[in-house]
C-alpha positions in Angstrom: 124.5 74.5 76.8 125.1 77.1 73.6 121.9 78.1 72.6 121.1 79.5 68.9 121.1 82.8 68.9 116.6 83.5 68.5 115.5 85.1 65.5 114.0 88.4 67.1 116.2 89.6 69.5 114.5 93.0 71.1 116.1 95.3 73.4 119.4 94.5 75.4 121.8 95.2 78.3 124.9 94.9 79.1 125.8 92.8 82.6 127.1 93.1 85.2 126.3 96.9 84.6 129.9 98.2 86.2 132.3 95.8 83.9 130.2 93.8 81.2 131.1 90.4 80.6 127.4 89.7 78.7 124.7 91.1 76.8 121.6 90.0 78.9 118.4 90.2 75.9 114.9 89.9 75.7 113.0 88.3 72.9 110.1 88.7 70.7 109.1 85.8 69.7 106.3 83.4 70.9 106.4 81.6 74.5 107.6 78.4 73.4 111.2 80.4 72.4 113.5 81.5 74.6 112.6 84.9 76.4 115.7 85.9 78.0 118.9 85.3 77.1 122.2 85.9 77.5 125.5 86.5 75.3 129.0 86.2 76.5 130.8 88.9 74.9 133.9 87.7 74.4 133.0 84.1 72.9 129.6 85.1 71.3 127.9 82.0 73.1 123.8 82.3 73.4 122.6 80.7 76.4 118.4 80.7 77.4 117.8 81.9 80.7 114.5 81.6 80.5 111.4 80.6 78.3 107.1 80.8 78.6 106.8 84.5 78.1 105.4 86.5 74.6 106.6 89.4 73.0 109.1 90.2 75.0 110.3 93.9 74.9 111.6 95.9 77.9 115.1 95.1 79.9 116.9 97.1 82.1 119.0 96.9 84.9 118.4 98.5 88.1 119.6 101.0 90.7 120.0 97.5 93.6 121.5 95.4 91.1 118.9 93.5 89.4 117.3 93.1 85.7 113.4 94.5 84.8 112.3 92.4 81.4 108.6 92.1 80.1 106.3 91.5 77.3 104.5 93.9 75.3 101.7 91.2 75.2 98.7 93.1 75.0 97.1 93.8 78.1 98.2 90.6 79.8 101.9 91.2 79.7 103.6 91.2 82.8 107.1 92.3 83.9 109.8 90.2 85.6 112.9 90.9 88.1 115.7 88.2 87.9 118.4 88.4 90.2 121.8 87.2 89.2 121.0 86.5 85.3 124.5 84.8 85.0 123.3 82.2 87.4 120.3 81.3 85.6 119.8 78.9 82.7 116.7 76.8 81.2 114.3 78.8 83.4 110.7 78.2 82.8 107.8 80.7 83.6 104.2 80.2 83.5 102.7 83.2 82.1 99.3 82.3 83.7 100.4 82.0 87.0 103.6 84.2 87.3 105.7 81.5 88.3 109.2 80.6 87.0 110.8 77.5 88.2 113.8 79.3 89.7 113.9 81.3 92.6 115.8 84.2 91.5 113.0 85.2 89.0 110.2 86.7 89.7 106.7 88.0 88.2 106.3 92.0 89.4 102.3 92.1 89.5 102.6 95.5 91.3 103.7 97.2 87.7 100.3 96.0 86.6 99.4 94.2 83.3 100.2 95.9 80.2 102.0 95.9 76.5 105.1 97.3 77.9 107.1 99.1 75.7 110.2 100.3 77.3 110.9 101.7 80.2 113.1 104.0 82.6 113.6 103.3 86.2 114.6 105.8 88.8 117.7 105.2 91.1 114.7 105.3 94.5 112.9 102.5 92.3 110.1 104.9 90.3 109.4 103.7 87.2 108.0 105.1 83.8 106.6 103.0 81.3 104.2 103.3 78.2 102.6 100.5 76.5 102.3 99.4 72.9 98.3 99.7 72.1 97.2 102.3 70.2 94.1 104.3 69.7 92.1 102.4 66.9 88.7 102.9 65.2 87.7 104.7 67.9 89.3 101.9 70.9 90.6 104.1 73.4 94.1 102.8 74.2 97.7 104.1 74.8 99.0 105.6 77.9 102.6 106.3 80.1 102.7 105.1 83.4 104.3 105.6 86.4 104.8 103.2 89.4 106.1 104.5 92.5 107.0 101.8 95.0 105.8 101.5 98.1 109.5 101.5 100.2 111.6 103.7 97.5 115.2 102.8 97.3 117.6 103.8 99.8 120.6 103.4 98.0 123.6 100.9 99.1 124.3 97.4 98.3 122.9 95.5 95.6 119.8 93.7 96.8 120.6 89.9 98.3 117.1 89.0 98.0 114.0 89.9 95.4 111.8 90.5 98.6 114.3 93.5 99.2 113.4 94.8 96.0 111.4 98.4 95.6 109.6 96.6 92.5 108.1 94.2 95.0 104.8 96.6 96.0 103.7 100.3 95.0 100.9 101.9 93.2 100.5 102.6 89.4 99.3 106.0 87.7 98.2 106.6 84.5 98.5 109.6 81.8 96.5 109.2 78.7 96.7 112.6 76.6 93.5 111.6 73.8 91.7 109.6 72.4 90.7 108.7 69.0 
């Protein structure tokens, strides 16, 4: 079904990463809009992939094949890994739980919880981030991160399954340079 196209697109990616047929998009809007979505190139059609997540900011694709997209929702958002985004419409995810009602998308708790704002991934699965909070009145806030995953990324084949993925466990690290 052809989606309208939503109102605050955010940033995009073209898929499949070696010949594009789609621009694959996140959205910052509210979580009753759609929060991924994705745009055939040559017709212009919108289709949802998914809805339930806020703010949504971050997309890339990865080194094994899949997409990264998450929400700069203060410090409960969360980022994703969907495998297969052309294969995916009308998705739901519970932003509470983490769960999305199809199988090829999943929540990546390992990155930790966080206002995501953009990212850059490393072909053996490392992954720098920084977040969108500031330093305010004297909050602290504001800091880059870097997850390093617990089995790296060998190289090869796309992934055939998101328990293969190097997003699936790892630890988190934190530079924070001052504070207000």
């Amino acid at each position: 079904a052809e989606d309208a196209l939503p109102a605050n697109p955010d940033q995009m990616v073209l898929w499949p990463h070696d010949r594009p047929t789609h621009i694959i998009s996140v959205n910052e809007e509210g979580s009753d809009k759609p929060a991924l979505i994705k745009i055939d190139l040559k017709t212009g059609k919108a289709t949802t992939i998914a809805t339930g997540l806020d703010d949504g900011d971050p997309v890339r694709v990865t080194p094994w094949g899949t997409v990264l997209f998450g929400e700069e929702a203060g410090n409960t958002g969360a980022m994703y890994e969907i495998l297969d985004p052309l294969g995916v419409e009308g998705a739901t995810i519970d932003r509470t739980t983490g769960a999305s009602s199809s199988p090829k998308i999943v929540r990546r708790d390992a990155l930790g919880f966080n206002s995501f704002e953009g990212l850059a991934i490393l072909p053996n699965g490392v992954v720098y981030y920084g977040n969108e909070l500031s330093a305010n009145a004297g909050a602290d806030a504001g800091a880059y991160y870097k997850f390093v995953p617990t089995t790296p990324w060998a190289g090869g084949a796309p992934i055939a399954s998101l328990d293969q993925s190097p997003l699936a466990a790892g630890s988190v690290f934190a530079l924070r340079v001052g504070t207000s």
